[in-house]
N, C-alpha and C positions, 0 to 999 in steps of 0.2 A: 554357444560359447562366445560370439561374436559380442552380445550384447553383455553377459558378464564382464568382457573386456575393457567395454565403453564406459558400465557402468564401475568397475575399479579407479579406471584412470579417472572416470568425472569426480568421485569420492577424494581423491590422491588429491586432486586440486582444489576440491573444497574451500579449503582456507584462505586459497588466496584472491578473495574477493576483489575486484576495482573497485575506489571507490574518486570522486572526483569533485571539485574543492567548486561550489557555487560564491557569488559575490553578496548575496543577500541586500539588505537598501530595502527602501521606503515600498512596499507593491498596492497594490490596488484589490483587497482583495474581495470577493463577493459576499464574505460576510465582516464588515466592516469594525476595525479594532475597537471602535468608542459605540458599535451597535444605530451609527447614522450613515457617517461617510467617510471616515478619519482611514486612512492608509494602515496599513500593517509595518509594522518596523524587523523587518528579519535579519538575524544575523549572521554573517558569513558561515556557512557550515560545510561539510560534503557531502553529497551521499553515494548510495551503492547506485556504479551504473549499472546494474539489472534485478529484476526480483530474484528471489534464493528460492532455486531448484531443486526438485525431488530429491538428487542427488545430495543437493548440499545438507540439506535437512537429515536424509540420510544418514549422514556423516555424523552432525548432530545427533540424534539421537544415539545411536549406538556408542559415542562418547558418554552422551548421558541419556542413559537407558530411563531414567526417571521421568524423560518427556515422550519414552513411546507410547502406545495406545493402551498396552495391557495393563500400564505401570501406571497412570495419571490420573491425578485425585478429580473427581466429576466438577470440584468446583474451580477446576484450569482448564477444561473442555468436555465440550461437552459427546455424548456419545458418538458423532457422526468422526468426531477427531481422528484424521488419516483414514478413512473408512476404506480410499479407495486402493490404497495399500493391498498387498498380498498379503503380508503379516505384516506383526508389530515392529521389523528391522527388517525389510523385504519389498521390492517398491512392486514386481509384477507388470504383467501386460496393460493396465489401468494407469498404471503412473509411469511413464517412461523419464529416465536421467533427467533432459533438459529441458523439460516440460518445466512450468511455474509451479510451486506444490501449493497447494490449496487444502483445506478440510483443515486449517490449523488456526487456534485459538489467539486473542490477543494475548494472552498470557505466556503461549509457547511463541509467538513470533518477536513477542519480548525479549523472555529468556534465551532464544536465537543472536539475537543482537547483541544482547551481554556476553555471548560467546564471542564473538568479533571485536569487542570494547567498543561496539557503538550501543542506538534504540535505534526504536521507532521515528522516525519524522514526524513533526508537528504537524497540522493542517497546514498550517502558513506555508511551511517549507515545502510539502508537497504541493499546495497548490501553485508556489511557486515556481517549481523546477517544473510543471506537467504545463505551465502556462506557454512553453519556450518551442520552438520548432528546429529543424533545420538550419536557420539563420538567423534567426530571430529570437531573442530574448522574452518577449511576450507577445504570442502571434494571438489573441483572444479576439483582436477589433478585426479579424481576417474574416469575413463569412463564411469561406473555404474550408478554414483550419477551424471552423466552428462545425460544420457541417459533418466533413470526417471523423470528425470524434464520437459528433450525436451518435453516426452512422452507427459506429460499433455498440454504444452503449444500444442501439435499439433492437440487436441483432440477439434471436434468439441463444442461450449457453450451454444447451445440449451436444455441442459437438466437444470432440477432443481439442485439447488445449494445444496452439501449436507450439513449442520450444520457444526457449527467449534470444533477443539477440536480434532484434528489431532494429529497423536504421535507426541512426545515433542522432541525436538534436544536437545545438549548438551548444551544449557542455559536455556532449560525449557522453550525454544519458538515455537508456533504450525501454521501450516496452511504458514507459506510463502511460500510454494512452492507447489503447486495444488488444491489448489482452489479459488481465484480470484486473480486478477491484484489489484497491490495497490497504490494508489497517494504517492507522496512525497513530501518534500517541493518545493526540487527547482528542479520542474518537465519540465519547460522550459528551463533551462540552460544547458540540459544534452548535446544539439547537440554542435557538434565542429567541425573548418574549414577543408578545402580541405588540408591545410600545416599548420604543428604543431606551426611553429612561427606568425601567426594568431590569435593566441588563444583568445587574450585577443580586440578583435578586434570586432565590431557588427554587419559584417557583416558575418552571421551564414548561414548555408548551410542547404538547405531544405528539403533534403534525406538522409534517414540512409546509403542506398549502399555507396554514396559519403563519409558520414560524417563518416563511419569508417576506413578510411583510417590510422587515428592514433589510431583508439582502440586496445587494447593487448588482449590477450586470445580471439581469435577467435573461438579455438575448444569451449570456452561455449557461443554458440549462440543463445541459451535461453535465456541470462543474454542481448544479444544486442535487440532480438527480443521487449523485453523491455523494453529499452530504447528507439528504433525506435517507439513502442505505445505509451509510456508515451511524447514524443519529439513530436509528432502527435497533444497532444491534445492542446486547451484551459481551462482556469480555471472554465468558467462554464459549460464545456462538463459533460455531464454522459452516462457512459454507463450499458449493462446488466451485465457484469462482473468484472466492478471496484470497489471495496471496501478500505478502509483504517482501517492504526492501528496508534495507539498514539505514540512520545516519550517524553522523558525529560532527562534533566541533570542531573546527579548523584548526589544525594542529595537534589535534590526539591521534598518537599512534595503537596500533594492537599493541 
């Protein structure tokens, strides 16, 4: 009864997502704008401070029933889509309320976000915001803050997910960094050619060993590790540890 309670109220509140305004500016980022060295130009955006929970999805779908599991055409996810679900509108002992939800397609974390009047984040933008610590704005040249990150991506993802709500970095954004993998928007465009003047070229290289050839900051190899997943996948893959979070441009409201 207790947890039917928790999980109403978390549904109730669904909607009202935080979401919080970045400054965007020139970054640095590991896969370089011009495929040499040239910075990224990002601009001012907000995003959601946390990824969108069982719950919220929840919410989701039984508004629009057309993104549950029984209902979804195979070519917007594929069959493992919410697997860990109890049913198709039912989260069960396997997905608890404020857990991240995971097993969900780029397609459905898309149409997710056009329910909120945002998307997906760019790479830029993500790699932007996940770049930032505590105080710091981009703590990447930290060993420290290098280290902790690896830490998690090296940690086996057989265990249960824990809830979101992770301390807050210096924009009051939680959870990018240790506890799921996150889509983006342009999550198949991350790879790029064996020679920087390629770049704009279509035919793309099918290995991260190769395709980093022009990427910078190599000592953060967490940040390539994930780009070589995300370059991996398809738009209707899901997996047990991919979750997403929303953005928008600064100044659109829902």
């Amino acid at each position: 009864m207790l947890a039917g309670l928790l999980l109403a109220v978390a549904c109730a509140t669904a909607s009202a997502a935080d979401y919080v305004p970045l400054p965007g500016g020139r970054f640095a980022s590991v896969l370089p704008a011009d495929g040499k060295t040239a910075p990224a130009q990002v601009a001012p955006f907000a995003l959601r401070t946390e990824p969108v929970t069982n719950a919220e999805f929840l919410a989701f779908v039984r508004r629009h029933p057309e993104w549950q599991r029984d209902r979804v055409p195979s070519v917007f996810a594929d069959g493992r889509y919410l697997s860990q679900w109890a049913g198709p509108d039912t989260l069960g002992a396997d997905a608890l309320p404020a857990q991240p939800v995971t097993r969900v397609s780029w397609f459905a974390a898309q149409a997710y976000c056009q329910s909120e009047h945002a998307r997906l984040p760019s790479w830029y933008e993500w790699e932007m915001a996940a770049a930032a610590d505590a105080t710091r704005a981009d703590a990447r040249s930290d060993p420290a803050w290098r280290e902790r990150v690896l830490d998690w991506y090296s940690r086996p993802s057989g265990h249960a997910l824990p809830p979101v709500g992770g301390p807050p970095d210096l924009h009051s954004v939680r959870d990018l960094n240790g506890l799921v993998w996150e889509w983006v928007d342009d999550f198949n465009a991350l790879l790029v050619g064996s020679d920087s003047r390629d770049q704009d070229g279509a035919d793309k290289l099918k290995f991260c060993g190769a395709g980093a050839i022009s990427m910078e900051q190599k000592e953060n190899y967490a940040t390539l590790m994930r780009i070589a997943m995300l370059s991996s996948l398809k738009a209707t893959d899901t997996t047990a540890n991919l979750g997403f979070r929303c953005a928008r441009p600064i100044g659109d409201t829902p």
